[in-house]
N, C-alpha and C positions, 0 to 999 in steps of 0.2 A: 203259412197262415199269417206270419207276422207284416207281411208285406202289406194282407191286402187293410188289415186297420190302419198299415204307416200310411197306403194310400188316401184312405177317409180320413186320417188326421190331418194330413197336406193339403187336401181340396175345402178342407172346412177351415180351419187357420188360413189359408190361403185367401176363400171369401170373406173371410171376417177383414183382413187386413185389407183388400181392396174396398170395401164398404167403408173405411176411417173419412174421416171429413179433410184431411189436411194431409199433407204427403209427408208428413213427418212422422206423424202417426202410423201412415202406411210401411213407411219404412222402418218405421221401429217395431210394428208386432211382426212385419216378415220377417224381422232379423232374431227377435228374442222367441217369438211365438211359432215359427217355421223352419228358418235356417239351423240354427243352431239346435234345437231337441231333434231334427232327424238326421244332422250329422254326428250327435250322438249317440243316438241308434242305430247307424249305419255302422261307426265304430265296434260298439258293442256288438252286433252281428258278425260282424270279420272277428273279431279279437275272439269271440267264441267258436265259431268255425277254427278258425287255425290251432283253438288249444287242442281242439276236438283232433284235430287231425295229427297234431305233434304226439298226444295222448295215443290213439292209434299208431300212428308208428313207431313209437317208444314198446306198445306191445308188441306188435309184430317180431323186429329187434331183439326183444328178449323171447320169443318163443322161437326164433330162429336161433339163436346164440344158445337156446336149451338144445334143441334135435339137435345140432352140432357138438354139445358135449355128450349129452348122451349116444352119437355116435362112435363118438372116440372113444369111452368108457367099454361101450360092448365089445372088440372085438378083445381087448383085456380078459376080459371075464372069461373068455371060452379057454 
């Protein structure tokens, strides 16, 4: 869902900066007003994906590293 507002943010900053009167203008709101806040939000998407998934596999890991001891544990017991 995040995608499709980054899209309407990029098409609307995008026409505002080519609407500037002077090419300097244009280049500065594509740089401050476009560039830069969606390649912070492209960060912040990966950066949380990946914790997402380091987080997941840290579980996994340890629920795997569990039925491994408790395998070894049970035939002890009998």
């Amino acid at each position: 869902m995040w995608h499709i507002v980054m899209i309407g943010y990029v098409f609307t900053t995008f026409m505002f900066a080519i609407a500037q009167p002077s090419l300097a203008r244009v280049v500065i709101y594509l740089i401050f007003w476009t560039i830069l806040p969606t390649a912070f939000v492209i960060w912040v998407a990966i950066t949380r994906r990946r914790n997402k998934i380091m987080k997941w596999q840290e579980q996994q890991d340890h629920a795997q590293r569990l039925q491994l001891e408790n395998e070894k544990k049970l035939p002890e017991n009998e």
